[in-house]
C-alpha positions in Angstrom: 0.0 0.0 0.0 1.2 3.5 -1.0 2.4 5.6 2.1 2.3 9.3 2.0 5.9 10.9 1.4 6.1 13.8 4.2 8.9 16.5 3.3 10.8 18.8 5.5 9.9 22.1 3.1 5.9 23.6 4.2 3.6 21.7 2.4 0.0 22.4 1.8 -3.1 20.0 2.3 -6.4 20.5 0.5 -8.7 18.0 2.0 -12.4 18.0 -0.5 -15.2 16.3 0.2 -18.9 16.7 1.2 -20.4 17.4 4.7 -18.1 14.9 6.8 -15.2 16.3 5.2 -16.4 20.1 5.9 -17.4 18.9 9.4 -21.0 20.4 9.9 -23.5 20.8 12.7 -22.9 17.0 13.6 -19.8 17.9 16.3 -21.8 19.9 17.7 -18.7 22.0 18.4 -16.3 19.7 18.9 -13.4 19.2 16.2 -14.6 17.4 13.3 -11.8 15.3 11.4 -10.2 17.3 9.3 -9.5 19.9 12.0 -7.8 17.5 14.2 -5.7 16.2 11.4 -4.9 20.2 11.4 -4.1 20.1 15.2 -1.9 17.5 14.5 0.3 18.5 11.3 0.4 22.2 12.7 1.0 22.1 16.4 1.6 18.7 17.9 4.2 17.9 14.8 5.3 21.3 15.1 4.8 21.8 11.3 3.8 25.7 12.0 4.4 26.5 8.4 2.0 24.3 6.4 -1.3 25.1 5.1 -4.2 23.0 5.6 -7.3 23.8 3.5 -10.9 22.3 3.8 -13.5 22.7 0.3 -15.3 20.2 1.7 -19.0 21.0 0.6 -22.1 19.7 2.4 -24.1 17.7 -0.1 -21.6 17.6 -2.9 -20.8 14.5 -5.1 -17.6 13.5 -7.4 -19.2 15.0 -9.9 -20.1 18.4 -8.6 -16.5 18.6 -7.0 -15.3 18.0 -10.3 -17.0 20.5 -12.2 -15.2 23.0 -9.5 -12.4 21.7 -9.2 -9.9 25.2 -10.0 -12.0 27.1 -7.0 -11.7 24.0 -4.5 -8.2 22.1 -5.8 -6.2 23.6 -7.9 -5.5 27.3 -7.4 -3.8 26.2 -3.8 -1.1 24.5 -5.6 -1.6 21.5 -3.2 1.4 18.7 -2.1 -1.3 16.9 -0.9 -5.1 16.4 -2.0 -7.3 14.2 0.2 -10.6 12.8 -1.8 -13.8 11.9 0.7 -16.9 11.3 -1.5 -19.7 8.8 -2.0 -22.2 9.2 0.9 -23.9 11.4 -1.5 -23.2 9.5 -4.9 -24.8 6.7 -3.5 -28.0 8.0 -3.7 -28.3 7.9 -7.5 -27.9 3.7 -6.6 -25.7 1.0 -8.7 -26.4 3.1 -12.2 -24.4 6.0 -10.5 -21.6 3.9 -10.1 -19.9 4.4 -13.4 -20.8 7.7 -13.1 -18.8 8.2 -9.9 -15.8 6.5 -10.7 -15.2 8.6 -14.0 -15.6 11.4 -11.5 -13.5 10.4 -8.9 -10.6 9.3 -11.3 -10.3 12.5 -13.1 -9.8 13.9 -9.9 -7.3 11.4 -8.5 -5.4 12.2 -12.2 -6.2 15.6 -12.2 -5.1 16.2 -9.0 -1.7 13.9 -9.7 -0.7 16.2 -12.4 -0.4 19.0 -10.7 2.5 17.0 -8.3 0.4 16.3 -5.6 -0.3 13.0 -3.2 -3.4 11.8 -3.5 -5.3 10.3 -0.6 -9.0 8.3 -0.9 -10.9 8.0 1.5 -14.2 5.3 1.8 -17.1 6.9 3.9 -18.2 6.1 7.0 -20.9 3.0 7.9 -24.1 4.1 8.0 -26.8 2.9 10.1 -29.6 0.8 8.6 -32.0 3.7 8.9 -29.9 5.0 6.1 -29.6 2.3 4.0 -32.6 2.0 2.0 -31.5 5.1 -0.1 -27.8 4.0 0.4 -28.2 0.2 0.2 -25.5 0.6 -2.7 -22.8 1.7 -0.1 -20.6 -1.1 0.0 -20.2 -1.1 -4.1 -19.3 2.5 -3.8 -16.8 1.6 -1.1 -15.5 -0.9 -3.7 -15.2 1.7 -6.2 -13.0 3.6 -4.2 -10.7 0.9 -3.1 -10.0 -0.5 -6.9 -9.2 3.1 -7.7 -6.7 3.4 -5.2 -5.0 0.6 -6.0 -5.1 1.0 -10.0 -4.0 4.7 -9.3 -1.5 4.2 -6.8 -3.3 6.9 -4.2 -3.0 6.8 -0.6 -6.5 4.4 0.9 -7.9 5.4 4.6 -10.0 3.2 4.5 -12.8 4.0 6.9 -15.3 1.7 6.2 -13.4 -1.5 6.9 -12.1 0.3 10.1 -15.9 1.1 11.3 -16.7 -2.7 10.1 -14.0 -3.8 12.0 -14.9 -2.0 15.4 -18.7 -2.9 14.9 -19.3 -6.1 13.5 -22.9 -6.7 12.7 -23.7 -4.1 15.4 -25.4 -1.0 14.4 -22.2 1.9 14.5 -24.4 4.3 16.2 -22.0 5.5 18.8 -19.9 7.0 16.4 -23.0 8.8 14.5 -25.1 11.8 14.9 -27.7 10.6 12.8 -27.9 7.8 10.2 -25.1 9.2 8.0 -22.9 11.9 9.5 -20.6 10.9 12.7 -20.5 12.0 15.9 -17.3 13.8 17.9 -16.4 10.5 18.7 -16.9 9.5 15.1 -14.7 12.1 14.1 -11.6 11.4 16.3 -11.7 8.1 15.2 -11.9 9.4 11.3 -8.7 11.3 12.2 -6.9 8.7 14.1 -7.1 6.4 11.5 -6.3 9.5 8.5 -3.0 9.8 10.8 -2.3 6.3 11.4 -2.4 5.5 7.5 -0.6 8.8 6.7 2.6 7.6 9.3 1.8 10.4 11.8 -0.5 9.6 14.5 -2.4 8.8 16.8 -3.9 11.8 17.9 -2.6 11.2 21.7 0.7 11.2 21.3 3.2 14.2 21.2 6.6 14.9 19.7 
């Protein structure tokens, strides 16, 4: 599995996604993920002089990320991009797929060109309550991983993770509702970002 290259020089971090990427309402004030990957990289690793950037956008697909993907990508001139889609693509079911692959790897070669890392992320579980408009989730999630390996991209690969921790359990402690995670769903989102990345967990210090 590709590991992401860290350099000594500042290095700058666009992390896109949709609403669990831009960390809405669902922390109810706590950090979402992105921002303790921030806390991480900037203060407890000392890295003072990187830039981390969040486009995630509540409600946004591949697609639609895609379309605007000068405004939230490549104007920042990014070292690394982080990808965390397909809690909304799933709703257009297992005739979106192809759709949201197409998406998702013009983004993982867009973003490539421009000399960045890429990192994928899978989404979250959701709980059944979710699932009959997202029964398609897994396949997505499937998507995702094929692409990382074909593409050679960084994979956090959250489902598997929550799979792991619930079993056939419903993951509710780590959600806010049927989709969107909790503050404890959100640490855990981070811990595992910074255990794949080489540079975690959260707890420990330099």
């Amino acid at each position: 599995m590709p590991r992401l290259r860290m350099s000594d020089l500042p290095m700058t971090w666009v992390f896109a996604g949709d609403s669990i990427t831009q960390g809405v309402f669902h922390t109810h004030g706590s950090r979402s993920w992105v921002e303790h990957v921030h806390e991480r990289l900037r203060w407890q690793l000392g890295r003072l002089r990187d830039v981390v950037i969040n486009t995630g956008m509540s409600g946004w697909t591949a697609r639609e990320v895609l379309g605007e993907f000068d405004r939230l990508i490549r104007r920042f001139d990014p070292d690394v991009v982080s990808l965390s889609l397909g809690m909304n693509d799933v709703l257009e079911g297992p005739h979106g797929r192809r759709v949201f692959r197409e998406a998702l790897q013009q983004l993982v070669e867009r973003s490539g060109g421009l000399g960045a890392q890429v990192v994928l992320h899978t989404p979250n579980l959701a709980s059944r309550e979710a699932l009959p408009g997202r029964a398609d989730l897994a396949a997505y999630v499937d998507v995702i991983r094929e692409l990382a390996s074909q593409k050679g991209a960084v994979l956090v690969d959250h489902h598997a993770d929550w799979a792991e921790h619930f079993g056939r359990a419903e993951p509710t402690g780590w959600l806010d509702d049927p989709v969107h995670p909790n503050a404890s769903g959100h640490q855990r989102m981070a811990n595992l970002t910074l255990e794949t990345f080489g540079l975690g967990p959260l707890a420990d210090r330099p």
